[in-house]
C-alpha positions in Angstrom: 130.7 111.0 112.8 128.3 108.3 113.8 128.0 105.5 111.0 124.2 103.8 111.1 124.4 100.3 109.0 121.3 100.3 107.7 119.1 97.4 107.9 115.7 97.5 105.2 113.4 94.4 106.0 110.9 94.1 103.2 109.3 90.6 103.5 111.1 89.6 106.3 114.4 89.5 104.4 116.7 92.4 104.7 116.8 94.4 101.0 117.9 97.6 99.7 115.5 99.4 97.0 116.7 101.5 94.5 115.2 104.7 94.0 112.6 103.2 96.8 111.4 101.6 94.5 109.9 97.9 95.3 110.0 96.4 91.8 114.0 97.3 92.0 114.6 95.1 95.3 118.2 92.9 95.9 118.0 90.4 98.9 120.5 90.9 101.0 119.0 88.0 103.0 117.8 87.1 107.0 118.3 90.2 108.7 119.5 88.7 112.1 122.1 87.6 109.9 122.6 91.2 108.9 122.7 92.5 111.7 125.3 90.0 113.2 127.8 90.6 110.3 127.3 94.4 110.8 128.1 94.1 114.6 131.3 91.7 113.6 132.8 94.5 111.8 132.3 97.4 114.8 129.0 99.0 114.2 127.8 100.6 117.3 124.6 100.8 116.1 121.8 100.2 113.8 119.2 101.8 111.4 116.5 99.0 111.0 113.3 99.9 108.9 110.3 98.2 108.3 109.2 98.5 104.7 106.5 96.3 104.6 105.4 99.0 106.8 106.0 102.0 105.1 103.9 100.3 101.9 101.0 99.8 104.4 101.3 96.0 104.8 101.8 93.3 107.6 104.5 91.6 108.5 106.7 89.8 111.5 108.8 93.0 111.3 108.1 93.4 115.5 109.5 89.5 116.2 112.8 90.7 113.8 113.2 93.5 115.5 113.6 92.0 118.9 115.8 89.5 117.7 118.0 92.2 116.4 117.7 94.2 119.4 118.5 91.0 121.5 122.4 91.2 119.9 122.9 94.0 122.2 123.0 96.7 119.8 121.4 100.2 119.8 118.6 100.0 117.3 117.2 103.0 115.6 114.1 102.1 113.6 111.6 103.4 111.2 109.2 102.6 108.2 105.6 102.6 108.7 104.9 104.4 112.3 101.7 105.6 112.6 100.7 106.3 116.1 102.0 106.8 119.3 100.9 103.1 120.0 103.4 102.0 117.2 106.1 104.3 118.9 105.1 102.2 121.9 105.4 99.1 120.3 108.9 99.5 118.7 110.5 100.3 121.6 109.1 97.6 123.8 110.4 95.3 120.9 114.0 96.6 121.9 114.6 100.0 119.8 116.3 102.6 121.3 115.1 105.1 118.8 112.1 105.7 116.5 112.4 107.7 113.6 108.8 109.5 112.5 108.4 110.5 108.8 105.3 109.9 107.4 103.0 110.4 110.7 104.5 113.5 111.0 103.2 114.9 108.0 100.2 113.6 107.9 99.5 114.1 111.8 101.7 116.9 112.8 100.6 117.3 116.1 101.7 113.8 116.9 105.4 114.8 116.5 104.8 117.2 119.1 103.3 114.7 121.3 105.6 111.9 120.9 108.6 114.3 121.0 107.4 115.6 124.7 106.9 111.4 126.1 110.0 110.0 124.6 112.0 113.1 124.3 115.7 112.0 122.4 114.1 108.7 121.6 112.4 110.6 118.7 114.3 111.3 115.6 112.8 112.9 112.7 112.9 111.3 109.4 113.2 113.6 106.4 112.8 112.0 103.5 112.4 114.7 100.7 112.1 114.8 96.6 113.3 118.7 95.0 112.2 120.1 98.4 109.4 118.9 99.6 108.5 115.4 101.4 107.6 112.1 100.2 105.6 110.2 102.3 103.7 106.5 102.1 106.7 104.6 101.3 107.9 107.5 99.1 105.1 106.9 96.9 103.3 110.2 97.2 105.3 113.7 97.7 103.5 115.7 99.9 102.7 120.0 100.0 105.2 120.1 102.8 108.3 121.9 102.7 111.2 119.5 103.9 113.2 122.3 105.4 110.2 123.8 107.5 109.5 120.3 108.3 112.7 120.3 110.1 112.6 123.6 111.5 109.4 122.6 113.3 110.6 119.1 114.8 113.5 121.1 116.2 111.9 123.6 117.5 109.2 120.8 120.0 112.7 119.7 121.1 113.9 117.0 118.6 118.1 116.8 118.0 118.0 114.9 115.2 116.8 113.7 111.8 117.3 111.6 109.3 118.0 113.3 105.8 117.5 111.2 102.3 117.5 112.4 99.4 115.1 110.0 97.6 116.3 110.6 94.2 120.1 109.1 95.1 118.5 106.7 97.4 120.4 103.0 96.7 121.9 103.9 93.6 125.6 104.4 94.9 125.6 107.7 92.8 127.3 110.1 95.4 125.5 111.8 98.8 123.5 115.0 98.1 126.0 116.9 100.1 124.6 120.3 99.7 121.5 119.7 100.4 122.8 117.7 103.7 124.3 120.5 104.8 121.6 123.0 103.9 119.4 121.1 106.2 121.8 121.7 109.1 120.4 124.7 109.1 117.5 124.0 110.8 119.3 123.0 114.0 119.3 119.1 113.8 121.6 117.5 114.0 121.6 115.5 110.3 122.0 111.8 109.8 122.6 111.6 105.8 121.0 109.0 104.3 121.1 108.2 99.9 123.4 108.0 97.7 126.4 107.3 99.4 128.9 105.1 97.7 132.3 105.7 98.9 134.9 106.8 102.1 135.5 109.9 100.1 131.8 110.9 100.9 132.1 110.1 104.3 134.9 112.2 104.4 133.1 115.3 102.3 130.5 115.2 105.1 132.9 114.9 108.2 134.6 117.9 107.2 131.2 119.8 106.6 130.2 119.1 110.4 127.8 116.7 109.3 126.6 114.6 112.7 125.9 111.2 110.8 125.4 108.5 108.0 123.4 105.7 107.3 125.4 103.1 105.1 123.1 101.2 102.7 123.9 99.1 99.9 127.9 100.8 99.5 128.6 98.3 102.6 126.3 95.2 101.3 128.3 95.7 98.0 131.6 96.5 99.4 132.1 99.8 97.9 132.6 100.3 101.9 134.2 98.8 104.0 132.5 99.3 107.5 135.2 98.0 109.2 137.6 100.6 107.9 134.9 103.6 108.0 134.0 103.0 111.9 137.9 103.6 112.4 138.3 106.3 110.8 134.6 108.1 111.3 134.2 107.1 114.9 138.0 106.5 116.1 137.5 103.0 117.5 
């Protein structure tokens, strides 16, 4: 199973929300910094979002990410991609992956556009509340059904999404596993994201086929040791 340390830059420092939620932020700190300690302990790869971004404001997001980048390091990267310019933009900044949420919904026919120029440099991001999917920073839950969401990226040819369960989102309280899995269904391959607080979830979701996992604040707090869960996930 492929482990994605995740990497949330919110102001230029790297942060994890709870619940998204901005007014419950902890700083983690520079996110270079991050992202060095991350490769240290064996991560062969990264999930870096922009979350000044995704709540619609500026930021030097674009010089961090090419800093990151610069380690070497795949870089998969979402929060706040609104066009196929932006698409553009992150991966001329060094990302090896962009991860389309929001845009999606609200422009579906870019999906199908981006996913036929960039192909498996497209990744869907499924971010979804009882069902259906929370956009803008997860601050508005759109009409959209997560699970047809997902049915429809894979079906203009992308392999893989994303999948957060907002409500578990940063608060360590165990990975939505059924609802992971559920989403298989549609033929992604599914990245879980939220909630995710020990190797005993990692090891629920190996064993349920699922492809991926993006490690959040279990690592920054310990609950995880990445070292130990790239061994045993990835066999390195």
């Amino acid at each position: 199973m492929k482990l994605y340390p995740a990497i949330d830059i919110l102001n230029g420092r790297a942060v994890r929300l709870l619940y998204g939620r901005r007014e419950a932020v902890t700083d983690y700190g520079d996110p270079v910094n991050c992202a060095r300690r991350w490769l240290g302990e064996g991560a062969a790869r990264l999930h870096v979002v922009n979350l000044s971004g995704a709540f619609g404001e500026e930021s030097d997001f674009l010089s961090t990410l090419e800093r990151i980048a610069a380690l070497g390091i795949p870089v998969q990267t979402g929060g706040g991609v609104r066009s196929m310019q932006d698409i553009a933009v992150r991966i001329g900044a060094g990302a090896s992956r962009v991860v389309l949420g929001t845009v999606c919904v609200e422009q579906p026919e870019l999906l199908e556009e981006a996913a036929a120029r960039w192909g498996d440099a497209i990744v869907a991001g499924i971010d979804a509340k009882e069902g259906k999917m929370a956009v803008r920073g997860w601050t508005q839950i759109a009409q959209t059904d997560a699970y047809a969401f997902g049915c429809r990226a894979r079906s203009l040819g992308i392999a893989e999404a994303v999948f957060t369960d907002i409500g578990r989102d940063g608060a360590l309280s165990g990975v939505n596993l059924e609802e992971t899995v559920k989403m298989g269904g549609t033929g992604l391959h599914i990245i879980a994201s939220g909630g995710i607080r020990s190797m005993e979830d990692l090891y629920a979701l190996r064993a349920r086929g699922v492809y991926g996992a993006v490690l959040g604040r279990s690592i920054y707090t310990g609950a995880i040791s990445l070292a130990r869960a790239v061994e045993e996930m990835e066999g390195c």
